[in-house]
N, C-alpha and C positions, 0 to 999 in steps of 0.2 A: 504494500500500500504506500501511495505517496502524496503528500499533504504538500499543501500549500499555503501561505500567508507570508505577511511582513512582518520586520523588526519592530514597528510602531503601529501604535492605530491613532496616535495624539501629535505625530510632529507637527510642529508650528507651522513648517511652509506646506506641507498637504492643509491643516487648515485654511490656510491662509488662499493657496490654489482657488479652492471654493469647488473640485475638480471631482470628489466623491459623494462627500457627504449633503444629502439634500440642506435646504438654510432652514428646516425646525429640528435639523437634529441638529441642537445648538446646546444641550447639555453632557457631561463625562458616560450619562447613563444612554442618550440616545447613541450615540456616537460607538460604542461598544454594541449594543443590542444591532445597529445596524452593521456594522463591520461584521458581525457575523451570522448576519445573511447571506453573506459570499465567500466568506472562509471560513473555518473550523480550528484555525491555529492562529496564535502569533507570538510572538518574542518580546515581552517587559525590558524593554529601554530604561525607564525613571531609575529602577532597582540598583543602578550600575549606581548612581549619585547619592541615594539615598536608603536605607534599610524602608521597604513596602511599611506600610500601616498597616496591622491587625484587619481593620475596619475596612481598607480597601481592598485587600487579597477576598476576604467575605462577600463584597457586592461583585469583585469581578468574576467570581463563583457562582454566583445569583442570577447574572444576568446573561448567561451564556448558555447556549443547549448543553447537552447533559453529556456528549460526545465532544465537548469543545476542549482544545487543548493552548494549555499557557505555560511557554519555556520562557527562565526571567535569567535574564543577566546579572551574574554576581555583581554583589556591592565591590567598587574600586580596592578596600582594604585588604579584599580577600584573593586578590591577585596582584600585588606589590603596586598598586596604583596609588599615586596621591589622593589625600579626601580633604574638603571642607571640615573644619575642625565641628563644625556645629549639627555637622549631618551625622554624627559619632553618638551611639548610645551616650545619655546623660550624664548616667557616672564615669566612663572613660572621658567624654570632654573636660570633667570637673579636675581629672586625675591630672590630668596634662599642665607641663609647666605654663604660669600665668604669658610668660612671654609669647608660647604655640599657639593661644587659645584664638588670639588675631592673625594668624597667618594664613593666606590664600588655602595653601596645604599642608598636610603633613601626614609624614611615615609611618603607621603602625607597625614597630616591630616584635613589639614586649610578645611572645607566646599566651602569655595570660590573658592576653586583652586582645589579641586574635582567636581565642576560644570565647571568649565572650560575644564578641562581634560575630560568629557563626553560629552560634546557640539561635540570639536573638535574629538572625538572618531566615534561620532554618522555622525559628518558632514562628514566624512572619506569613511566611507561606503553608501553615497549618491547612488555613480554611480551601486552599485550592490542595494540597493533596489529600485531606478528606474527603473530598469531592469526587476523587481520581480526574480530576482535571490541568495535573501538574507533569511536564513532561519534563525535558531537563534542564537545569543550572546551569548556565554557559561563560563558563571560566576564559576570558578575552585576557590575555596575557600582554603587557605589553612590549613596543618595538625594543627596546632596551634586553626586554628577557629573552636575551642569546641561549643558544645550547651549552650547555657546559653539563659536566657527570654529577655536581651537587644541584644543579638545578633540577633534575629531575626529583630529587627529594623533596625537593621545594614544591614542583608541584602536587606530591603525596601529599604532603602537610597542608598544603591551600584546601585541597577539596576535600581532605576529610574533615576539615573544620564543621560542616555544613553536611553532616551524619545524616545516614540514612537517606539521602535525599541522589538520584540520579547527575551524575556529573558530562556534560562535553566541555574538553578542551581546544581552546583555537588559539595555532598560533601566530605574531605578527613578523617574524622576522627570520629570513630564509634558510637560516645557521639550521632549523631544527628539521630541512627536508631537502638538507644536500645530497650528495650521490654521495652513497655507501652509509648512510645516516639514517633516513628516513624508515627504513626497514626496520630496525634497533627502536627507533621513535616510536614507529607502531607496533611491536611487541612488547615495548614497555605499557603502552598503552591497554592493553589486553590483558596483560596479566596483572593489572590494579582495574582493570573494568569501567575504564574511561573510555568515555566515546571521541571520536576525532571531531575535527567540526572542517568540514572540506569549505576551505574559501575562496573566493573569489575576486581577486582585486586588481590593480593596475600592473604590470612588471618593468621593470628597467634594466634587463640583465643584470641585474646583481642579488645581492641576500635583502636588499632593502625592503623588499615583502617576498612572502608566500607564494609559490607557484601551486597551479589550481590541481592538486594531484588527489586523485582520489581512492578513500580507503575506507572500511568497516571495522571500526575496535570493537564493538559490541551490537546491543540488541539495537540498536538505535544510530542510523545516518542521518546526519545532521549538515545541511549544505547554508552557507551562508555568502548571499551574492551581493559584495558592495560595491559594484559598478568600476569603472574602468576610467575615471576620471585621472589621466596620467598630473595633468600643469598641477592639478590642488592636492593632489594627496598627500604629497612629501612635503607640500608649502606648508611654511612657518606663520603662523599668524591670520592664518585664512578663518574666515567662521567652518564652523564641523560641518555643517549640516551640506558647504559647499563642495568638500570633500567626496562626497556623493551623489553628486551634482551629473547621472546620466540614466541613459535611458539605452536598457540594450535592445539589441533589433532582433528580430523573429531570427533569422541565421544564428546570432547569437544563443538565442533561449534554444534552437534545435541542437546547436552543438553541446549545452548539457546533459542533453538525451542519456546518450552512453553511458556517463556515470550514473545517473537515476535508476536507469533500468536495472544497470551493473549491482546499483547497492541495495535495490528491491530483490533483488534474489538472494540478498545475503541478511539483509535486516531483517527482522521485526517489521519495523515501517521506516520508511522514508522524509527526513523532512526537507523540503526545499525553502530556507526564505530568504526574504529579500531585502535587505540593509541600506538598497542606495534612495534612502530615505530624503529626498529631496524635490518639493512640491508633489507631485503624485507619479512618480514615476517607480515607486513599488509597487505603488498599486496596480497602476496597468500591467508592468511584468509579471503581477502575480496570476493576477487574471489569466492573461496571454496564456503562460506555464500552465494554468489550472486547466482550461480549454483543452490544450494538449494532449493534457495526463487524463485528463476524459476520454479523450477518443483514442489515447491508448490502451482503455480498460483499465488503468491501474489507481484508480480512486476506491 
């Protein structure tokens, strides 16, 4: 089986487009109820900046058919990413020396207070895997996190922070799927029962990103396609959302076939989505793709 949706259903310039959503679905609850009218999945964006609300994982549960699936992206701290000191459970912000408490970011390193931080993460999204409407945790490493032999420890340690709960890892930077590497990469992968997250992004001949190579760690393939925007991707200072800033073409979307098909005979289920979250051009890709995977029988 292979599912279809985007990374978002709330980005500001898909709002802002005016491209999907009809103008009275103008609240958080129509806006979801309608998104999935036409998809079945998507990927929680917010979670990466901040720990979900008890109260919101609950209504996103609520408001979704009963078959609906939500994979949410780990909070920044749990994969060596900088955080807003203020987005930090309340007793680790209060722990923090008075000087960190004002800084743009800063480094959770202390073990004690990365197990706290995944407790509360994991406890978050109770009400959506109660539900069974929780697929998985999607651990986005970042470009800095090179391959090295302790790094792979490191990401034992991240994901089991965040127990019990389904993990894919994706990585940004090409050290970890160079020739004679990558093999090693996914065996390791499989024998801690991490799914891969096959991605999709701009290349420049070098490690500077991921090549789109695809593979099956576990029960679960997971494809994530953030467009091909070569000028903005490596630019400094550009807004994020610009980064993403493409629309791929039917050629495009037919050349992922192979892999799809590839990981649907080896998965559980298949996920495809789509990241290049800028104005509505997930959304049409997702469509497009959904289309497809219908009249290839494989919905």
């Amino acid at each position: 089986m292979i599912r279809v949706g985007t990374c978002s259903w709330t980005e500001k310039t898909l709002l802002k487009s005016g491209e999907f959503y009809p103008t009275e679905s103008k609240s958080a609850e129509d806006r979801l109820r309608y998104y999935a009218i036409f998809f079945d999945t998507v990927e929680i964006d917010s979670s990466y900046y901040a720990i979900p609300d008890l109260r919101n994982a609950s209504v996103w549960a609520e408001r979704t058919p009963r078959d609906f699936v939500f994979h949410v992206k780990a909070f920044a701290a749990l994969t060596g990413h900088g955080v807003e000191p203020r987005t930090l459970p309340a007793e680790i912000f209060r722990s923090l020396p008075a000087g960190e408490r004002g800084k743009r970011h800063v480094y959770v390193k202390a073990p004690e207070l990365l197990q706290t931080i995944g407790q509360r993460f994991a406890d978050s999204l109770a009400p959506l895997k109660d539900a069974g409407k929780l697929g998985v945790v999607v651990y986005q490493f970042p470009p800095w996190f090179h391959y090295r032999p302790q790094h792979l420890d490191r990401i034992v340690g991240y994901t089991s922070l965040v127990a019990g709960l389904p993990a894919a890892v994706e990585f940004r930077h090409g050290s970890w799927l160079s020739p004679g590497r990558a093999e090693q990469v996914f065996d390791f992968l499989r024998r801690h029962r991490l799914a891969y997250v096959v991605a999709d992004e701009p290349q420049y001949g070098s490690l500077a990103t991921v090549p789109l190579m695809s593979e099956v760690t576990g029960d679960v393939a997971y494809f994530r396609f953030h467009g091909r925007n070569r000028e903005n991707w490596l630019k400094r200072g550009v807004e994020t959302s610009l980064r993403y800033d493409y629309l791929y073409s039917t050629e495009e979307l037919n050349s992922f076939f192979p892999y799809l098909l590839k990981a649907d005979q080896e998965a559980k289920v298949t996920y495809a989505m789509f990241n290049n979250c800028h104005g509505a051009s997930a959304i049409r890709n997702a469509r497009a793709l959904k289309e497809m995977v219908k009249k290839k029988g494989k919905t």
